[in-house]
C-alpha positions in Angstrom: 0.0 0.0 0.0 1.3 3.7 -0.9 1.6 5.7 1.8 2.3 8.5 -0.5 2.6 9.7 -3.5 3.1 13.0 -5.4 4.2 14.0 -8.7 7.0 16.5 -9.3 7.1 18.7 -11.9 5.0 21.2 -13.9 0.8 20.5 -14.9 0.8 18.8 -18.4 -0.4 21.6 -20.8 -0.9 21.3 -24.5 2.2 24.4 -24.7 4.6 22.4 -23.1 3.9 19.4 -26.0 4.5 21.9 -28.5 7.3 22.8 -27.2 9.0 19.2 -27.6 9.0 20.1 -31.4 8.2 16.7 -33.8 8.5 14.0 -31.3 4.8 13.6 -30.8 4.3 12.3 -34.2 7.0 9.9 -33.9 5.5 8.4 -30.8 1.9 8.5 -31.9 3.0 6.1 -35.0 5.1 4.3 -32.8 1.6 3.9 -30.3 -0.2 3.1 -33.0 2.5 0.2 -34.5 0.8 -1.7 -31.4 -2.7 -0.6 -31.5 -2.3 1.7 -28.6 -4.8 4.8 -29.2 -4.0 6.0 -25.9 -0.4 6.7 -26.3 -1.0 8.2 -29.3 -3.4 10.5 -27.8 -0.4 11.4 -25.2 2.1 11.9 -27.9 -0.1 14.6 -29.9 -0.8 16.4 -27.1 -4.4 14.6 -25.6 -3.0 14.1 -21.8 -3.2 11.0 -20.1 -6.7 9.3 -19.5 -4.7 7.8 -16.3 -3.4 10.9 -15.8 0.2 9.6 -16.7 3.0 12.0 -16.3 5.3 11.8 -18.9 8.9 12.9 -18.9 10.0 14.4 -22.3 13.2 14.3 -23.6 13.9 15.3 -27.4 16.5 14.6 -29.3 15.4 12.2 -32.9 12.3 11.9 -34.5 12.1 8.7 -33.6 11.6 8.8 -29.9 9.4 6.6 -28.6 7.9 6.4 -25.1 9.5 4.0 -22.1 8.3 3.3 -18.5 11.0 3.8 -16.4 11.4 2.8 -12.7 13.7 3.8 -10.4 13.6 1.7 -6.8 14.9 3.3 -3.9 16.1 1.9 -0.3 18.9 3.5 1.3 20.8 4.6 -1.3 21.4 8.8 -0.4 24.5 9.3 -1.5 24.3 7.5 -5.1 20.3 8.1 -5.9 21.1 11.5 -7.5 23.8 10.2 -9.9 21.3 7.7 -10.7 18.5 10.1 -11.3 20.7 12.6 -13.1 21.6 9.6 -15.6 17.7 9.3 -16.7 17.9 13.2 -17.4 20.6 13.3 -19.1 19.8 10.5 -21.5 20.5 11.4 -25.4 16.9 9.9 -27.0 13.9 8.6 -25.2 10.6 9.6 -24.2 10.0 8.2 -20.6 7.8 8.2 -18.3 10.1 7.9 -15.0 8.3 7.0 -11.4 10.8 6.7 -8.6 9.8 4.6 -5.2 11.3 4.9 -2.0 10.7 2.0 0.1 11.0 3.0 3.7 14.3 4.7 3.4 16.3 5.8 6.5 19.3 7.8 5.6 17.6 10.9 4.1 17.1 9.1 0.4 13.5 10.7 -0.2 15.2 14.7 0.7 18.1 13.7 -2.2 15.4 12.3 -4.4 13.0 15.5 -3.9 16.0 18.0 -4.6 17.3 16.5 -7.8 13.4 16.4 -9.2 13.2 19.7 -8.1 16.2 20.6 -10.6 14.7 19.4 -13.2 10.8 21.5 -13.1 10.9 20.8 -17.2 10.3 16.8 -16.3 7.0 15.3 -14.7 8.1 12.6 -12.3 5.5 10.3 -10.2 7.5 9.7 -6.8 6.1 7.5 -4.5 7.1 6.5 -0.9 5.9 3.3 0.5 6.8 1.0 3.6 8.8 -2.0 2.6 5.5 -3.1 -0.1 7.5 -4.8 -2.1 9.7 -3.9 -5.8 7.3 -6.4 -8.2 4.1 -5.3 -6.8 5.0 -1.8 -7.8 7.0 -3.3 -11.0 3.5 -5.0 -12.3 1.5 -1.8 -11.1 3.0 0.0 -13.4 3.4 -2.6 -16.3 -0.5 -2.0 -16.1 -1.0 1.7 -15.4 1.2 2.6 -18.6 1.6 2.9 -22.0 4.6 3.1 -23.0 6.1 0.6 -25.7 9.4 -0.2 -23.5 9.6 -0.8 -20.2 13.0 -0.9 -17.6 14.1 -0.1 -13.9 17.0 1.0 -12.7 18.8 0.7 -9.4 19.0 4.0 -7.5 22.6 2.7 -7.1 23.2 1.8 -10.7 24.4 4.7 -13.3 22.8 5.3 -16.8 25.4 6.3 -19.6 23.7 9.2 -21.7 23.5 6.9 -24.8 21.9 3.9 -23.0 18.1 4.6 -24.5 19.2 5.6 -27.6 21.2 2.9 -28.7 18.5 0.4 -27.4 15.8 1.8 -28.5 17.1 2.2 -32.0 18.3 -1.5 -32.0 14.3 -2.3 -30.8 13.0 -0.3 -33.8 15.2 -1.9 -36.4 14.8 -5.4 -35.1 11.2 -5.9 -34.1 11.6 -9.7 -34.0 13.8 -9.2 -30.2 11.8 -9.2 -26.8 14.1 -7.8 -25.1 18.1 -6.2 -25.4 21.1 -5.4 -22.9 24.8 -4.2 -23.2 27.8 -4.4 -21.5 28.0 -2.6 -18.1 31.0 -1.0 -16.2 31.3 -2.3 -12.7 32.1 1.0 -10.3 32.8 1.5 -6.9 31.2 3.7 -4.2 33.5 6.7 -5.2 32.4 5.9 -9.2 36.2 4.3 -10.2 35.7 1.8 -12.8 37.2 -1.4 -12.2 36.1 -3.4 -14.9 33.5 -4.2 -18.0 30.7 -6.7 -17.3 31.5 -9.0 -20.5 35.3 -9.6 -19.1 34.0 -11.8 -16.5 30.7 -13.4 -18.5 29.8 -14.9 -21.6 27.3 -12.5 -22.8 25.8 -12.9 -25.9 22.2 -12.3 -27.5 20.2 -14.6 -29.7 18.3 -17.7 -28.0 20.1 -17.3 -24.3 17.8 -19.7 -22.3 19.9 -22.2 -21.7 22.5 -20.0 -20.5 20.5 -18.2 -18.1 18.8 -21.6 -17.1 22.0 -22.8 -16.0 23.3 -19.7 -14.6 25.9 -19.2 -17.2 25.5 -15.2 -16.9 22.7 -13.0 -16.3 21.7 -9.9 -18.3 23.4 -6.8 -16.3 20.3 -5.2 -14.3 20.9 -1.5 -15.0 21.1 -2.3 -19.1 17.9 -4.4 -19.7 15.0 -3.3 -21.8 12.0 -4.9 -22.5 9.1 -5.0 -24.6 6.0 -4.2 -22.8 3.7 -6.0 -24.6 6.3 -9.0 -23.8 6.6 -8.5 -20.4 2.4 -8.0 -20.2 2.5 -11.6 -22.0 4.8 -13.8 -19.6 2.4 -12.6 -16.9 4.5 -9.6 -15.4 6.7 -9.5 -12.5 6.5 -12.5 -10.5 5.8 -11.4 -6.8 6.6 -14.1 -5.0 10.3 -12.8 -5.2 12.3 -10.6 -3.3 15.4 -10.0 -5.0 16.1 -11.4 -8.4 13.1 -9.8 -10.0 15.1 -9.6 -13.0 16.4 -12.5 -13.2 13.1 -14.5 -12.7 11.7 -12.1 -15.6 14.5 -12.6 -18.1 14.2 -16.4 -17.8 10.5 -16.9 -18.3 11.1 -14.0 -21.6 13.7 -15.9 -23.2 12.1 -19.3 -22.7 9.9 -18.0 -25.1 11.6 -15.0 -27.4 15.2 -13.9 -28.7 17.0 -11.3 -27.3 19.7 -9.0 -28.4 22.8 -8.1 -27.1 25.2 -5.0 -27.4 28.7 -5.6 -26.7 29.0 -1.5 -25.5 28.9 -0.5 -21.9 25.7 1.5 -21.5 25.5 1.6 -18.2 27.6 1.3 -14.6 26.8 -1.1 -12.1 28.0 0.0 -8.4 29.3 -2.7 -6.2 29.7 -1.1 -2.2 29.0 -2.6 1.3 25.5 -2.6 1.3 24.4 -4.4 -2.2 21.8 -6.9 -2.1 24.0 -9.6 -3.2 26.1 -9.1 -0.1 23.9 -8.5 2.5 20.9 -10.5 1.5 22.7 -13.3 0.3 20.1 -16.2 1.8 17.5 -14.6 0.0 19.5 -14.2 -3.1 20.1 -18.2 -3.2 16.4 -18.8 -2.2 15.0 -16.7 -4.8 17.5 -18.2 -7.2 16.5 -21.9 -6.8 12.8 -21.5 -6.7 13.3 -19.5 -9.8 14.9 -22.2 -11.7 12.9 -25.0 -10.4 9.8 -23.4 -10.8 10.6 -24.0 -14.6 11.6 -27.3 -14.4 7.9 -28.0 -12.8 6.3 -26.3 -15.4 7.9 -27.4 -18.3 9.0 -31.7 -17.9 11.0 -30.7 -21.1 13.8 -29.4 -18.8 14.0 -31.9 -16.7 17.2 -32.9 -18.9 19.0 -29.8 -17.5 17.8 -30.7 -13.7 21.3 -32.1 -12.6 23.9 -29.7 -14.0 21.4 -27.3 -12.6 21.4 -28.6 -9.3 25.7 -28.7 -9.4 25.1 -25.0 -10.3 23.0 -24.2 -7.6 25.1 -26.3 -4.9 28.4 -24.6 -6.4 27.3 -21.2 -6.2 26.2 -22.2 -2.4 29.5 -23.4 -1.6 30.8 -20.1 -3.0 29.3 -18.3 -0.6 30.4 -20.7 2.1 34.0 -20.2 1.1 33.8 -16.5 0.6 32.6 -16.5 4.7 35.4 -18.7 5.7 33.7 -22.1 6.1 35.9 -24.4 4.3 34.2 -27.7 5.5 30.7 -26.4 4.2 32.3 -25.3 0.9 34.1 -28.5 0.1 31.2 -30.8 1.2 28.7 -28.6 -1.4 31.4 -28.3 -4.1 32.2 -31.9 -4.1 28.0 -32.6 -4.0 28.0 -30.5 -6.8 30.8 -32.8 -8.8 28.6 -35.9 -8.2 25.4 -34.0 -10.0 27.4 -33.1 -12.5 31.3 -33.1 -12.5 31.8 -30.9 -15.7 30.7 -27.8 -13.1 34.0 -25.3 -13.5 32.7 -23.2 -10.8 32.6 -26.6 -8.0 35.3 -27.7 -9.1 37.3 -24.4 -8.1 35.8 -24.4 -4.9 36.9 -27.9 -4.1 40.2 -27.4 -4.9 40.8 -23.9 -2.9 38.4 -25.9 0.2 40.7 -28.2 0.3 44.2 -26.1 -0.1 42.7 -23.8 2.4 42.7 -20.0 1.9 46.0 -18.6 3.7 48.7 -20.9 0.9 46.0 -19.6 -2.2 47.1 -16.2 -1.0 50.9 -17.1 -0.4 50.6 -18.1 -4.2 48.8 -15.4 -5.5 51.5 -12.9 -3.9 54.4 -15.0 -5.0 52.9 -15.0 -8.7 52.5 -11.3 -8.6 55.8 -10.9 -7.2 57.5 -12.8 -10.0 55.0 -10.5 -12.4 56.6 -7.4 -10.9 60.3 -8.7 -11.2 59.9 -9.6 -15.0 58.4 -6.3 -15.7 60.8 -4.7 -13.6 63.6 -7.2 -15.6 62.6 -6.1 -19.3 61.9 -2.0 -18.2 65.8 -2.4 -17.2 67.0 -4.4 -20.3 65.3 -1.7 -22.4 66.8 1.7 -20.2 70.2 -0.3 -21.4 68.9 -0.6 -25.2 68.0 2.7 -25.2 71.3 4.1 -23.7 72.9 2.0 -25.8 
């Protein structure tokens, strides 16, 4: 249940339509493409029967409209990066609705002072107390109109280009559910450490099988989705509390192809207080009853239900290692290698359980060691060619 909700920005007029120049025509054929008379009617300039608000950003005549939604929980000192990166997007029309769920650190003030900067954009913000992301998620699959539909984490970072390179992939591929890029991985200060793809197998095309056995998951802050797509698999499924996405991209590409762009297009943060740290129970939990909720819908998978269970024990063990319990680790990972003894990722845990963590780390610092001196060795070698 909302316990509020307000919307931040100026009254919709038919002057401040006009003012967005052509776009309305783009996005009232783009409405009508899918039979949608209603957001045609927004585009030219009608107003919402739902009294929508509807962010407008113009920069090609192609813009269509996308449902955007940003979650909030905690998050005060990276929700305004995050917001700014939906303003400052190149191309889209969106309709942006940000929800803070019970927040304690001052996130609703942050969020209220960057809308405030931006009077030109009409923004639904809603505070709740701890209702739940998919109930909201679904609520507004149904409450909008617009042709694409994506969240972003109030962590997570947009790059300017990220709607516009989608959105004209969409357009020009009709036949795709669903597309996302590359990602940077930031930390809390914004320092990029590394791209997405450099440590999974991303790739687009007919990825069920890969997701199914948890070869990679689409990076959160870069997916888009149809909405009539995500209307058709039956929405966000509810009974989950952290891998939304995940449960959503699996039930889409059981069914559809997706695309993939091998460009970062966005930044996901990594910090103290993700989910995946600090809910990590939940994050298994929701993980497994994802998967095997498939497997009891469809008996067709039930060829996949070992090497999925090795996955499952081996990311388990993971997390077992990771927190120091070596005996827990090794005992999953080698339960993993009966179910299915191709697993990579059990099979590294079994080995490091069983070497114990303190001569892993004696190795890793001797091999960087010997790194250092051979660099150090040839910078020498070539000061002498060079004097030489």
């Amino acid at each position: 249940m909302r316990a509020s909700a307000e919307v931040v920005g100026p009254a919709y007029s038919p002057e401040f339509d006009l003012a967005c120049g052509c776009k309305g025509l783009a996005v009232a054929l783009s409405g009508a493409s899918h039979g949608s008379s209603e957001v045609a009617a927004r585009a030219c300039g009608a107003g919402s029967a739902r009294g929508w608000p509807v962010g407008r950003k113009v920069r090609s005549v192609w813009d269509v409209l996308v449902d955007v939604v940003v979650p909030s929980f905690n998050h005060a000192e990276f929700v305004g990066e995050c917001l700014e990166s939906v303003f400052s997007q190149t191309a889209g029309t969106f309709s942006l609705v940000v929800v803070d769920d019970g927040s304690t650190d001052g996130s609703p003030g942050v969020i209220r002072d960057v809308l405030g900067r931006h009077p030109e954009t009409e923004v639904e913000f809603i505070e709740q107390r701890n209702s739940g992301l998919c109930r909201v998620l679904n609520d507004r699959l149904t409450a909008g109109g617009g042709k694409y539909f994506c969240m972003l984490g109030s962590d997570d970072v947009w790059l300017p280009t990220k709607l516009e390179r989608q959105i004209e992939l969409m357009e020009d591929r009709p036949e795709v559910a669903a597309c996302f890029a590359d990602s940077w991985v930031i930390d809390d200060q914004g320092r990029r450490l590394y791209r997405s793809s450099s440590r999974y197998p991303y790739r687009g095309g007919r990825i069920f099988e890969d997701l199914l056995l948890m070869r990679f998951c689409p990076s959160s802050p870069t997916s888009l989705f149809r909405r009539d797509v995500l209307m058709e698999v039956g929405g966000f499924n509810e009974a989950r509390s952290i891998l939304e996405d995940q449960d959503m991209w699996l039930r889409v590409t059981r069914r559809h192809e997706v695309a993939y762009l091998p460009e970062p297009l966005a930044s996901w943060r990594v910090h103290g207080r993700n989910t995946s740290t600090v809910r990590v129970a939940e994050l298994l939990r929701d993980e497994r009853a994802s998967v095997e909720g498939l497997l009891r819908e469809d008996p067709e998978l039930e060829v996949f239900r070992r090497r999925i269970e090795a996955r499952l024990l081996a990311r388990e063990a993971a997390v077992d290692y990771n927190h120091l319990d070596l005996r827990a680790a090794r005992a999953k990972a080698m339960k993993a290698l009966r179910a299915s003894p191709a697993d990579e990722l059990a099979r590294r845990i079994a080995l490091r359980s069983v070497i114990g963590r303190k001569p892993l780390g004696l190795l890793r610092k001797m091999s960087g060691a010997a790194r250092r001196c051979r660099a150090s060795r040839g910078d020498s070698e070539a000061r002498v060619y060079r004097r030489s």
